[in-house]
C-alpha positions in Angstrom: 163.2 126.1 98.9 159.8 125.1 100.4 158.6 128.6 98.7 159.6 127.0 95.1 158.1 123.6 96.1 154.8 124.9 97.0 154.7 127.0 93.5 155.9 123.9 91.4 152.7 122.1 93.0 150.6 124.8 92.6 151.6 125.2 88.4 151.6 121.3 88.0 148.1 121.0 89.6 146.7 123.5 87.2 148.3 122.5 84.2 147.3 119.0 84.9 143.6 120.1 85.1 142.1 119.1 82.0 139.1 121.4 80.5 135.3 120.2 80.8 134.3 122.5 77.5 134.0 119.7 74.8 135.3 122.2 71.8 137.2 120.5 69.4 140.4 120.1 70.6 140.0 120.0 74.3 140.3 117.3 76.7 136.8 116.3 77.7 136.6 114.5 81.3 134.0 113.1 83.3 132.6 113.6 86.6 133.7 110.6 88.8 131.2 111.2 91.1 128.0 111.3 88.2 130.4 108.5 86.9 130.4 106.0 90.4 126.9 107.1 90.3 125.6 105.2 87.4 127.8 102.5 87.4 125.9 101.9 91.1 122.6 102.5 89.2 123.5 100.1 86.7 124.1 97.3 89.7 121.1 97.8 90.4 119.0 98.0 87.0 120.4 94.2 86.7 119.4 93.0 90.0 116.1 94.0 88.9 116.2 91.3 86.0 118.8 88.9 87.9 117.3 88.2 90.8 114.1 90.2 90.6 111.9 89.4 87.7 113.5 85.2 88.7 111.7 85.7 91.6 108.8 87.2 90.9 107.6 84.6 87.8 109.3 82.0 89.9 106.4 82.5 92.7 103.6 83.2 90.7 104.0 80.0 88.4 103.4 76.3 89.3 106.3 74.8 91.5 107.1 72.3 88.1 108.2 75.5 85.9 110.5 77.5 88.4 113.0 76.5 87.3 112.6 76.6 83.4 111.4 81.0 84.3 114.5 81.5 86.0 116.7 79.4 82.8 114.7 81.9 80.3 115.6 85.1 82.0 119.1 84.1 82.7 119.9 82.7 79.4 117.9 86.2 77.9 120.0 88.6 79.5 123.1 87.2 78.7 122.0 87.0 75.0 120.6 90.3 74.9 123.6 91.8 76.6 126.2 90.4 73.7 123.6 91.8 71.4 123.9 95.5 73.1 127.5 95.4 72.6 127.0 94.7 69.2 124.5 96.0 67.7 121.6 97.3 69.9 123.4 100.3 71.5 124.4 101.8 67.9 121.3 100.9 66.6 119.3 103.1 69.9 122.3 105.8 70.8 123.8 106.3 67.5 124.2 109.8 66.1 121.2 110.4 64.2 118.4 113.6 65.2 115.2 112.6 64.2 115.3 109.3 62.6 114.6 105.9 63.0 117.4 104.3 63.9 120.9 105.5 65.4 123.9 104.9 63.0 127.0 102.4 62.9 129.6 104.9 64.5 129.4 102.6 67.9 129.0 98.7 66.1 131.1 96.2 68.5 131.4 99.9 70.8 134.2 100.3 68.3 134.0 104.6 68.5 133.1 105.6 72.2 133.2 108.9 73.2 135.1 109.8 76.3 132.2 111.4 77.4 128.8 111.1 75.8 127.4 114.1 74.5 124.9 116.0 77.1 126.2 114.2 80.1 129.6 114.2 82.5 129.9 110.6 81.9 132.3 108.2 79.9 130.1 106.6 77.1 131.3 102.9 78.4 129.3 104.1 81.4 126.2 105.3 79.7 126.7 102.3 77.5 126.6 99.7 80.4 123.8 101.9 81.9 121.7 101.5 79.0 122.1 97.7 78.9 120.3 96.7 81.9 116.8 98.5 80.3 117.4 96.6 77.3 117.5 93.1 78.9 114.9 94.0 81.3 112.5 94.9 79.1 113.3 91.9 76.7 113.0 89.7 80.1 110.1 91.1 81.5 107.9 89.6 78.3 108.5 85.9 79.8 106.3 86.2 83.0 102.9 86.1 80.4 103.8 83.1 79.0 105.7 81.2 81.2 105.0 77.0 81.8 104.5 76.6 78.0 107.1 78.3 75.8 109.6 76.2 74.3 112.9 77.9 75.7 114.8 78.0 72.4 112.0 79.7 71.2 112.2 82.0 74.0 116.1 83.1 73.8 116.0 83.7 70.3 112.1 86.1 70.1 113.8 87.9 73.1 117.1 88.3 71.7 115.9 89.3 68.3 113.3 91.4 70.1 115.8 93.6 71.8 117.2 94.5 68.5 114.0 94.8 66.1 111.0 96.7 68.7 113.4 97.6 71.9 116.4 99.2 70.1 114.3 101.7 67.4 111.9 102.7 70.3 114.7 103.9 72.7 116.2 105.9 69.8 112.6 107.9 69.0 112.1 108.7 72.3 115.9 108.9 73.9 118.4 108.6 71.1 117.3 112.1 70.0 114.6 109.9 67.6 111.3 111.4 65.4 108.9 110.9 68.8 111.7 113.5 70.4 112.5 115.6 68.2 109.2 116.2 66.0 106.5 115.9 68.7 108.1 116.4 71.9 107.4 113.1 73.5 108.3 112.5 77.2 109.5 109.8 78.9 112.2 110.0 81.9 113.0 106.1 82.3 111.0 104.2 80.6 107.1 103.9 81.0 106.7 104.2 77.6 110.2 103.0 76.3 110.6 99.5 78.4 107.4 99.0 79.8 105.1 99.8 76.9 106.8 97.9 74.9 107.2 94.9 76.4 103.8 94.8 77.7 101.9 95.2 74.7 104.8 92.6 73.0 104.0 90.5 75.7 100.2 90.3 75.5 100.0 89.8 71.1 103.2 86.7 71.2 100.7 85.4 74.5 97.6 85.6 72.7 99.3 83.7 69.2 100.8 81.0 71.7 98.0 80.3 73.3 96.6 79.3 76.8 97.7 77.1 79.4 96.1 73.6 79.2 93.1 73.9 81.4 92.7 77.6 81.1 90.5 79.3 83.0 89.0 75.9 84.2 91.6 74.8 86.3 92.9 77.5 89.2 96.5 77.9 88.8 97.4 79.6 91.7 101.2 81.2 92.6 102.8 78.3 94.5 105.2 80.7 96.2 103.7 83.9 97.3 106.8 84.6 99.1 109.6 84.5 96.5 107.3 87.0 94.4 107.2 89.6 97.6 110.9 88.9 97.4 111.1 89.7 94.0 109.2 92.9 93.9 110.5 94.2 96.9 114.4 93.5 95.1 112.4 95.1 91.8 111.5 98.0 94.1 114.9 98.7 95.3 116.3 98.0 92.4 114.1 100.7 91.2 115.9 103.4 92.5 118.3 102.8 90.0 116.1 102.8 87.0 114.6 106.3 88.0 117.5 107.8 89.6 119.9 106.9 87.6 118.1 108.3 84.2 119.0 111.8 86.0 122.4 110.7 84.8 123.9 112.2 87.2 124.4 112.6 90.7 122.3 115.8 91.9 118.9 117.2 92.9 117.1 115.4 89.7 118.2 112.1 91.1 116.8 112.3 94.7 114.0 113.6 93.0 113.1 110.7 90.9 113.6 108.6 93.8 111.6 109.9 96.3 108.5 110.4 93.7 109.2 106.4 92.7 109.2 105.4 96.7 105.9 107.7 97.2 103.7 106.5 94.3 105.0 102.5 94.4 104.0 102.8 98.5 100.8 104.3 97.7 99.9 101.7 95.3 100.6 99.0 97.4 98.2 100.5 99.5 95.7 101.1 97.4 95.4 98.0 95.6 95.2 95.9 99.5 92.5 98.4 100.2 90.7 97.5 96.9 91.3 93.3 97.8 90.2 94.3 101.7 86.6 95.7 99.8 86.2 93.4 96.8 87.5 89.8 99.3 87.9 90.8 102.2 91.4 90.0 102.7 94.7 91.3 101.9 96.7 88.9 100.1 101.1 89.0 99.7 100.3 88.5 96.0 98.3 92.1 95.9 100.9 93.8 97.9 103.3 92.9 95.6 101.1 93.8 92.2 100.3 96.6 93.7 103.7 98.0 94.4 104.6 97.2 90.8 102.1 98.8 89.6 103.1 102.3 91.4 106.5 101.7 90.5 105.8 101.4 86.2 103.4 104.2 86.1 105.6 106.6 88.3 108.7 105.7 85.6 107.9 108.2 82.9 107.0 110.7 85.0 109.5 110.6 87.8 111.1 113.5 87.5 108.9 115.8 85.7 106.5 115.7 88.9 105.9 116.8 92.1 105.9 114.0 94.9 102.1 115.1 96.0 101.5 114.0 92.2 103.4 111.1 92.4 100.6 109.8 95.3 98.0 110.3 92.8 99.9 108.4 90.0 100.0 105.4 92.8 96.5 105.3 93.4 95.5 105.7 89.9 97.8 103.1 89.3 96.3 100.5 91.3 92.9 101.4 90.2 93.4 101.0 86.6 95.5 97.6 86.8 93.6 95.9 88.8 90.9 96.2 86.9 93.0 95.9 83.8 93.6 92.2 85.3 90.2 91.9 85.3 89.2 92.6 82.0 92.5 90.5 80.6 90.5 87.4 82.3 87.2 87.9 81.3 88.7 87.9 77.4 90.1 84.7 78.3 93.6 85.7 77.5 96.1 83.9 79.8 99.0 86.4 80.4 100.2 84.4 83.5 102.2 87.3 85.4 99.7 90.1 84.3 102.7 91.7 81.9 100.4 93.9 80.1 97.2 94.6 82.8 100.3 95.4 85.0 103.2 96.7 83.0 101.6 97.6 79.6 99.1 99.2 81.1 100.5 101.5 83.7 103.4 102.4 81.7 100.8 103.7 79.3 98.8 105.4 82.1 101.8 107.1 83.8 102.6 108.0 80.3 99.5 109.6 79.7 99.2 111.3 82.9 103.0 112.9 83.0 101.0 114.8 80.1 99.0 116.9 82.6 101.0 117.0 85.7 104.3 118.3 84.0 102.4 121.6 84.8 104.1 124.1 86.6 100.9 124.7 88.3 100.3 121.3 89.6 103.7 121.3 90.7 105.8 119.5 87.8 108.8 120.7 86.3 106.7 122.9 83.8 106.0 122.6 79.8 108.8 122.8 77.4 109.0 126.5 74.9 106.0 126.5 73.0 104.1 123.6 74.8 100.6 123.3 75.6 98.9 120.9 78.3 96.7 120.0 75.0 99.9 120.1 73.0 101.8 117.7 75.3 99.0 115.3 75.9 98.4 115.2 72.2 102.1 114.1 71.8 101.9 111.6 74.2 98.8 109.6 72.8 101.4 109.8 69.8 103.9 108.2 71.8 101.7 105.6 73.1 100.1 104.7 69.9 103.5 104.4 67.7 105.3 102.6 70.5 102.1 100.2 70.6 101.6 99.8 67.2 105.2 99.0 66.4 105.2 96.7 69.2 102.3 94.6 68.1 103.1 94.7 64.7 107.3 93.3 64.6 106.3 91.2 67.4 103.6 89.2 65.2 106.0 89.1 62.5 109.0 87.8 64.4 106.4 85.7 66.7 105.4 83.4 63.5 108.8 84.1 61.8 110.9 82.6 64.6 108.3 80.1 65.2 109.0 78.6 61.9 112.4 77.4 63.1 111.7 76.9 66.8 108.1 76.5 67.7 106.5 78.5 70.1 105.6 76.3 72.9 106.2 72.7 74.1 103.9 69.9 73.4 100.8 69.5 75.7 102.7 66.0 77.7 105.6 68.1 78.4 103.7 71.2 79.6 101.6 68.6 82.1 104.9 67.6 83.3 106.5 70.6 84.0 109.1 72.6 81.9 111.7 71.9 84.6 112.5 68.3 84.4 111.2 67.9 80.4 113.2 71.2 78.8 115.9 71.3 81.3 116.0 67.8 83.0 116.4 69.0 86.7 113.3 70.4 89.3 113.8 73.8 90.8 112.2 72.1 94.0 113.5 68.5 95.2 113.5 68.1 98.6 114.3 64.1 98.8 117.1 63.3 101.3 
């Protein structure tokens, strides 16, 4: 008896294990482990935007508009995520090869796959996965204009934003799109996608809005240096998520990601104290923290394709190039307060550039793909950059003005003296009566 027991366990336990092969007719099943990764992942891709970004703008601003940042970024990613759901995710991840937008086949996530195609995970997963970048790109614009956008304004660019640049720019480049498929375009998670994007988005709607009253004149200096080291090193953590996660799956190619991401955001950190300790002669929180995020955008694209000795250099380069990025954003008298495109634009487009080169077998990277030059791939990441860019600027001047129409751009000058936080939203993100 315990003979016929032990072979009825053994027959049902095969015949209930389901095939992997996703021929037609075969159960397809996911890998829970790849699967609990990246729903961890995906915790932590939206405590990069809730509480990270919060806390970062939140510091660098003017204690009067805390409170109104931390509104616009809340009230952004919920809109953004009902979009997803509806619309963005078909629109980025539909089935299309080499076109410009996905198809309808996942509106209102109507036709999921039980496992999306090229992974071992259930497409709800990659799905929720793929939400986080999409509100953290459309909330990272709102650091370069924060203390004098009008909010509605704000939730509807942002939202419509995530549909109109964000959602056609993750299909070229990772929903099997032309910048993929024709050219060869790399980008691991999201130098050029996200960060690209919303950096070059963010510097054209800052420049049409306009200045700060008293800009440059008047110092305007973060009132809470604290909350933004806060914020970067929950933007940092967070991190490990945004790079290790885009392995999709728990193995090698994740601790890989994560360790090149940990290497080139310490080195910039670094770096960019040891430029403040030459150029001032004093190490300031506030550099710490730019410089970290600085390491951590340009290592994005990159973060697997490399080796972690590169991954150094990306940091310092990094730091270099964005701080004097900042720089040269002040001297054209543009007033991007949180340095969105010196920082974000600009290192997304340097790591972007520089995964190019270093993807070299012989410096260590994961090698070029069949057929690939160094010249080849560099060439089509300059194409990357400069459609990504272009499109950016362009729908964002257009939607910009267009929106503007309905819901102007930015509260009047009395308001904006006042603070956002007790004008737009009638409470102060600071009161410390009894």
């Amino acid at each position: 008896m315990p003979r016929f027991l032990s072979l009825a366990l053994i027959l049902s336990g095969l015949l209930a294990v389901p095939a992997h092969a996703q021929d037609v007719g075969e159960i397809v099943v996911n890998d829970t482990g790849d699967t609990a990764w990246l729903l961890a992942a995906s915790a932590l891709v939206l405590m990069m935007s809730l509480p990270g970004l919060v806390l970062l703008y939140a510091g660098r601003g003017r204690a009067k508009n805390v409170l109104s940042v931390a509104m616009q970024i809340g009230a952004v990613a919920c809109f953004v995520s009902l979009l997803w759901i509806v619309t963005g995710y078909t629109l980025a991840f539909g089935d299309v090869t080499g076109g410009w937008v996905g198809n309808g086949r996942a509106w209102m996530l109507i036709e999921l796959t039980n496992v999306r195609i090229g992974t071992t995970l259930p497409e709800s997963t990659f799905v929720l996965f793929q939400m986080g970048f999409a509100l953290f790109a459309s909330a990272l614009m709102i650091g370069a204009w924060a203390g004098r956008a009008r909010f509605s304004w704000v939730v509807i660019f942002c939202a419509a934003w995530s549909v109109v640049v964000y959602a056609p720019i993750a299909h070229w480049v990772w929903g099997g799109g032309w910048l993929a498929s024709e050219f060869g375009t790399l980008d691991f998670a999201g130098g050029l996608v996200v960060q690209t994007s919303a950096g070059v988005s963010a510097l054209v709607a800052t420049i049409i809005m306009g200045n700060r009253d008293g800009f440059p004149e008047t110092p305007s200096p973060p009132h809470a240096p604290i909350l933004s080291m806060a914020g970067v090193a929950l933007l940092w953590v967070g991190w490990f998520g945004f790079s290790g996660g885009s392995a999709l799956a728990a193995t090698d190619d994740a601790s890989t990601a994560i360790i090149n991401t940990h290497v080139a955001a310490a080195t910039a950190a670094l770096v960019w104290l040891l430029i403040e300790r030459i150029g001032n002669g004093k190490t300031t929180s506030m550099g710490w923290a730019s410089g970290a995020l600085a390491g951590l955008v340009a290592i994005t694209p990159a973060a697997l394709y490399i080796s972690p000795g590169a991954s150094i250099l990306f940091g310092a380069l990094a730091s270099v190039v964005c701080f004097g990025a900042l720089l040269q954003i002040r001297k054209w008298g543009i007033d991007d307060a949180a340095g969105v495109f010196a920082i974000n634009g600009v290192g997304g487009m340097l790591g972007t550039l520089l995964l190019g080169l270093f993807v070299s077998s012989a410096l260590g990277g994961t090698g070029y793909a069949p057929g690939m030059t160094p010249l080849g791939q560099l060439g089509a990441q300059a194409v990357g950059i400069a459609a990504v860019a272009l499109w950016s600027a362009v729908m964002t001047a257009i939607l910009a003005l267009g929106i503007g129409i309905v819901a102007p751009m930015r509260v009047k000058k009395k308001r904006e003296a006042a603070g956002l936080d007790i004008t737009t939203h009638g409470e102060r993100g600071w009161d410390f009566e009894p």
